[in-house]
N, C-alpha and C positions, 0 to 999 in steps of 0.2 A: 609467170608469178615470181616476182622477188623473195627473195631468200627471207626477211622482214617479215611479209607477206605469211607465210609456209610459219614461220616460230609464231607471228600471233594467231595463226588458227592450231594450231598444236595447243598455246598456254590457253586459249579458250577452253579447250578439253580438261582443263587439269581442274580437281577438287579445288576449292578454294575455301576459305573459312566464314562460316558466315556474320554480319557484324550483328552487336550488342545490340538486341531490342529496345529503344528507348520508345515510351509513351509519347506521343505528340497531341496537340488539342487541350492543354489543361495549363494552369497556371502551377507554376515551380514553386514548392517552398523551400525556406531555409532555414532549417532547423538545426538548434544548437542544443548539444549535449556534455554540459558542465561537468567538472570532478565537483563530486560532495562535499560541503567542508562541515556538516556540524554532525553530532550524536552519532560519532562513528560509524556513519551510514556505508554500507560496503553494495547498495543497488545502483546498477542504472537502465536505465527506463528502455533504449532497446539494443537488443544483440547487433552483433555483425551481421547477421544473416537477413536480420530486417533491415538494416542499414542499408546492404546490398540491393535489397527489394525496392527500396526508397529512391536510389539512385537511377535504378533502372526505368522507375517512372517519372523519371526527369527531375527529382529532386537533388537540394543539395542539403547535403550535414555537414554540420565543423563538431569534430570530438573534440574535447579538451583535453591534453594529455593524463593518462594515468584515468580516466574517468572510469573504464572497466576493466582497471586492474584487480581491485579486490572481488569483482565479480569472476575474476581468471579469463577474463577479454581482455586481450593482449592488446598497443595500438595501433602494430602492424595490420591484424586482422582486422580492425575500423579501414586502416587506410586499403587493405586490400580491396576492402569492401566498397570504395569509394568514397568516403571519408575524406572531410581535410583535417588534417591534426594540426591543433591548436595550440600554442606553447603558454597563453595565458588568460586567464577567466575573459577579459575584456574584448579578446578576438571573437571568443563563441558569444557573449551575450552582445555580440554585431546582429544575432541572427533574429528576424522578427519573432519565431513561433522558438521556446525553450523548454523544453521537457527536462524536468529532472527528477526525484524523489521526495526530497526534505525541502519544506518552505524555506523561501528566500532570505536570510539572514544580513545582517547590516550590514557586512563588508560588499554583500553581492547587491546590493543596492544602488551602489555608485557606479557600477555597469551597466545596469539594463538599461537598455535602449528605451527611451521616451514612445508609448501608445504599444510595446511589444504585448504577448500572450503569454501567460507563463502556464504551464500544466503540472502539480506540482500536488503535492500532499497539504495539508491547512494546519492539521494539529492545534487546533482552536484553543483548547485549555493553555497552549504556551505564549499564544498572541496577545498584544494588550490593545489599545485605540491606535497609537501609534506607529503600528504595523499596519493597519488598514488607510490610515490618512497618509503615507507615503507609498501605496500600490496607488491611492486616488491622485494623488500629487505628481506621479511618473506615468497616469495617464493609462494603464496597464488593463488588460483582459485580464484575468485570473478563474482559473477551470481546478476546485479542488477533486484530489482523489476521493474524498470522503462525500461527495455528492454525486459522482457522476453516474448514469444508469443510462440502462442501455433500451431496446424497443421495448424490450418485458418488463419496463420499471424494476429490474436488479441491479443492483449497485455493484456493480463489475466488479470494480479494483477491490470492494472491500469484501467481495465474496472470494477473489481471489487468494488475497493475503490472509484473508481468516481460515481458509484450509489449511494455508502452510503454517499459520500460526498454530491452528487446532493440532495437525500433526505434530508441529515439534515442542509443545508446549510438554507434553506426557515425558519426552525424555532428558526435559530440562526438568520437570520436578523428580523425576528420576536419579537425576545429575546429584542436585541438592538431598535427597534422602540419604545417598551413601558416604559413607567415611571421607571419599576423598575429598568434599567441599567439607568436612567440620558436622555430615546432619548426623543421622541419630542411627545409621548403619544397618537399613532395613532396603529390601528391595523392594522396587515399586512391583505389583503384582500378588503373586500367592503361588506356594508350592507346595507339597505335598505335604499335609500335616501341619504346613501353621498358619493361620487364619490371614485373610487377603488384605494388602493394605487397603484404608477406606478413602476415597474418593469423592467430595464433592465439587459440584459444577454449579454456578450461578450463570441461569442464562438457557436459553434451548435455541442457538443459532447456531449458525456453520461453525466457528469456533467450537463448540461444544461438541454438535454432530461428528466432527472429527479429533477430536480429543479423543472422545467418549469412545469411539470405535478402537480407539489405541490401547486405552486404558481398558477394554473388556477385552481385545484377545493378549491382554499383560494378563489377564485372569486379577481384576481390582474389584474391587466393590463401587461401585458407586451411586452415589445418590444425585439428580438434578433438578434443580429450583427454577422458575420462573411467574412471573408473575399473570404471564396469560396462559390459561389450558390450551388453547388449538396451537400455540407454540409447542409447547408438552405433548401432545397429542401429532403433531406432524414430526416430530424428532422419532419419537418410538416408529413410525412409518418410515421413515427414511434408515434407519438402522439396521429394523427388521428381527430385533430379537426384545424382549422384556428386561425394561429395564424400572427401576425405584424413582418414580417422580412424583412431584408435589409444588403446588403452588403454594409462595413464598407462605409462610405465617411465623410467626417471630419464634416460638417455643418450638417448631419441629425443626426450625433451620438450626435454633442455637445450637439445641442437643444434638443435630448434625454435626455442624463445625468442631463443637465440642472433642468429640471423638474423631474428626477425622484427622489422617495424616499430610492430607494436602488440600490442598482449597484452592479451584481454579474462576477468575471473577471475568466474567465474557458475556455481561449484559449490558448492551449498546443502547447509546443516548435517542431519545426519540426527538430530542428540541436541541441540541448543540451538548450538555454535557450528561454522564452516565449517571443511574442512583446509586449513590450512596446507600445498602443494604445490610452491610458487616460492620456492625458499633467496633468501637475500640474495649470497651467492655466486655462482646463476644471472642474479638480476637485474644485478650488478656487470657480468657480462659482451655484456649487453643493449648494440645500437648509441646514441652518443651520441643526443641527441634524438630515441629511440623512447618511443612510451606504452604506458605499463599505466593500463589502466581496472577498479578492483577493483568490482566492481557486488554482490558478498557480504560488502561492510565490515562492513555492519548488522550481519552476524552472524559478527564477527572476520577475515575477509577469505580472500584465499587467496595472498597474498601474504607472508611476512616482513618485505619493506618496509612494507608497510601503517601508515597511519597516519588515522584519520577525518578529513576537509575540509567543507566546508561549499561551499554556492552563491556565498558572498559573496568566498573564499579556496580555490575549488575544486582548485589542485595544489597541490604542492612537488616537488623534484626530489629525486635520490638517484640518485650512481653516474652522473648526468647522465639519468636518465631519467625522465621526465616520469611525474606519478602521479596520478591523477582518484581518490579516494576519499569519492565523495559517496554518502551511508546515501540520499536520498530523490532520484534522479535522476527521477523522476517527477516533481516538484516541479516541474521545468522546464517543461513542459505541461499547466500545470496547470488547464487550461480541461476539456481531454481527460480527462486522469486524474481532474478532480472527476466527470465524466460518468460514466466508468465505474464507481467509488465508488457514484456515486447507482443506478446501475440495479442491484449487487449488493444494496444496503441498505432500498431501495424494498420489494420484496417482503417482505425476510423482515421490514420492519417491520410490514406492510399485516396478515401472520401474527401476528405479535406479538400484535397487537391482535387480530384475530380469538379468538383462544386464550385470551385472558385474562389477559396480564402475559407478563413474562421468562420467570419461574418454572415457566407453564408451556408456555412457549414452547419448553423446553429439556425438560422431561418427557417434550410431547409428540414430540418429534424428535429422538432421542439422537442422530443422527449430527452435531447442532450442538454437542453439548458439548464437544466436543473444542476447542470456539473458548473456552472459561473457563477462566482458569488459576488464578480467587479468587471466591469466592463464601464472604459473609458473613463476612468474620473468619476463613476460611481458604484455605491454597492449597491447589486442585485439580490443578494439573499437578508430577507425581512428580518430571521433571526439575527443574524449578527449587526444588523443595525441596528434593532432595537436593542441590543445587549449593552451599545457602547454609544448606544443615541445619536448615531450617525444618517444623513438622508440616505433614503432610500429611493428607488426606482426600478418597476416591476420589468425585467430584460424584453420581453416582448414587447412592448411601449415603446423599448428605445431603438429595439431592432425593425419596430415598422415606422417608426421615425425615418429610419436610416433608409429606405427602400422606396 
């Protein structure tokens, strides 16, 4: 036996490393993930650690630089992840499938690739006709956050964001009661010996459900409104303690608002946009320096004061009352919020790919269509056609067209 011989059966013996499991049998996507450019958005759609995952199943990502910076994802960790970093919008919207957060705005329109997917929030109250005639013009899929649900008919993303909204909505009207925003120098809550501050809630949904829970172990009073009782009735269930509710009627709400110190509006649209509930009249008669926190801006609000604000310019006052109308209050956590983002989108990409594309990603699980409001050159969701009198076409028609 040669000496050659004698070293290769020796290094046969030695540990070796094993190599990187990549998925084989499925079709690769390539998903692009933009920096944000509008309403101070600080999310993005998935961490590193799912990026990583994506990779491992044979996908490819292009991050656009800085995209999970304000989320504190750094772009190293993208590229550790397997990641290509991207030095400018037009390299990532190269990629068919684009996940981001905030609807597509006009500069990023001249990028997207002709027939691509976008997965992306809708924000309908801010869109006009001409926001939909140039998704149909560029030929585009479009999958809103605001529609999508999952096998249990729940609407994922917006049960997702409305707990983190519900949680931190209690310490932004917290923020604004005390001295240091200009309120009126009371703490949110109740302490020994002086009566608690008062609380009402329009609405008995997840928002609410988790406010509510925040605002009663702050020891608050609070009162919640809704318009259907088995809403009222599944909220006191889900909480688990006694709480002041009542179905809308104009003379118990006023005399609510009336005396309360904050007013939180988190009663969602059932047809594209929110009721309208709080006159300008009621609000007039709100204590000077109390807040309204409208958390249903997005979708025209529930207030008649209402007006949309932003992070940078988050109130304005009216009637002396303090107004929070920020569309992405999520934004503010947005380490948290991109997390939760990533674990809905993780999955149903990992499927994607499994399946064989969007197309039939969406064949094969109708309960996902209902998250497409345009596909190819047309719109699929009947509301927002008839809203702006555009044609329509029911997605399963076009998808057994296609097959």
């Amino acid at each position: 036996m040669t000496g050659f011989e004698e070293l290769a059966k020796q290094t046969a013996l030695y540990p070796k490393e094993s190599p990187l499991a990549v998925k084989q049998g499925q079709n690769s996507l390539l998903i692009g993930l933009p920096k944000e450019v509008s309403l101070q958005e600080s999310r993005i759609a998935l961490t590193p650690e799912a990026v990583a995952i994506l990779v491992r199943h044979g996908h490819d990502v292009i991050v656009e630089q800085g995209a999970g910076a304000k989320a504190h994802f750094a772009d190293n960790e993208y590229s550790e992840a397997g990641a290509r970093i991207a030095y400018s919008p037009k390299e990532v919207y190269e990629a068919s499938l684009i996940l981001k957060v905030e609807p597509l705005v006009e500069a990023e329109f001249e990028f997207v690739k002709h027939g691509s997917t976008i997965i992306s929030a809708l924000n309908l109250p801010a869109q006009d006709r001409d926001y939909f005639k140039r998704i149909n013009e560029k030929n585009l899929t479009m999958i809103g956050y605001e529609f999508v649900e999952d096998k249990a008919g729940n609407m994922t993303v917006i049960r997702s964001m409305s707990e983190i909204a519900g949680s931190t909505v209690m310490l932004i009207a917290g923020e604004y009661l005390s001295n240091a925003d200009n309120g009126r120098g009371i703490i949110l809550g109740g302490i020994t010996g002086i009566p608690p501050t008062k609380v009402v809630m329009l609405g008995a949904g997840t928002v609410t459900e988790y406010a509510l829970r925040t605002a009663l172990g702050m020891g608050s009073d609070v009162k919640v409104f809704d318009k259907q009782l088995y809403k009222l009735q599944r909220l006191k269930y889900a909480v688990g303690q006694h709480v002041y509710t009542s179905i809308i009627d104009s003379d118990t709400l006023t005399e609510a608002i009336q005396r309360a110190d904050v007013v939180i509006g988190a009663m969602r649209a059932d047809d594209g946009l929110s009721p309208v509930v709080v006159t300008e009249d009621m609000v007039s008669r709100m204590k000077p320096g109390s807040v309204i926190i409208d958390v249903s801006i997005d979708q025209g609000g529930n207030f008649e004061t209402s007006r949309m604000t932003t992070h940078k310019t988050p109130t304005f006052r009216q009637h002396d009352v303090i107004h929070y109308c920020v569309p992405n209050i999520a934004a503010r956590v947005a380490y948290t919020a991109s997390m939760a983002l990533s674990n809905i989108f993780l999955p149903f990409l990992l499927e994607t790919g499994t399946t064989g594309g969007i197309e039939q990603m969406l064949y094969a699980n109708r309960w996902f269509m209902k998250g497409v409001y345009a596909h190819k050159g047309t719109l699929t969701n009947l509301y927002i056609a008839q809203k702006f009198n555009m044609r329509f076409k029911a997605l399963d028609l076009l998808l057994a067209a296609r097959f």
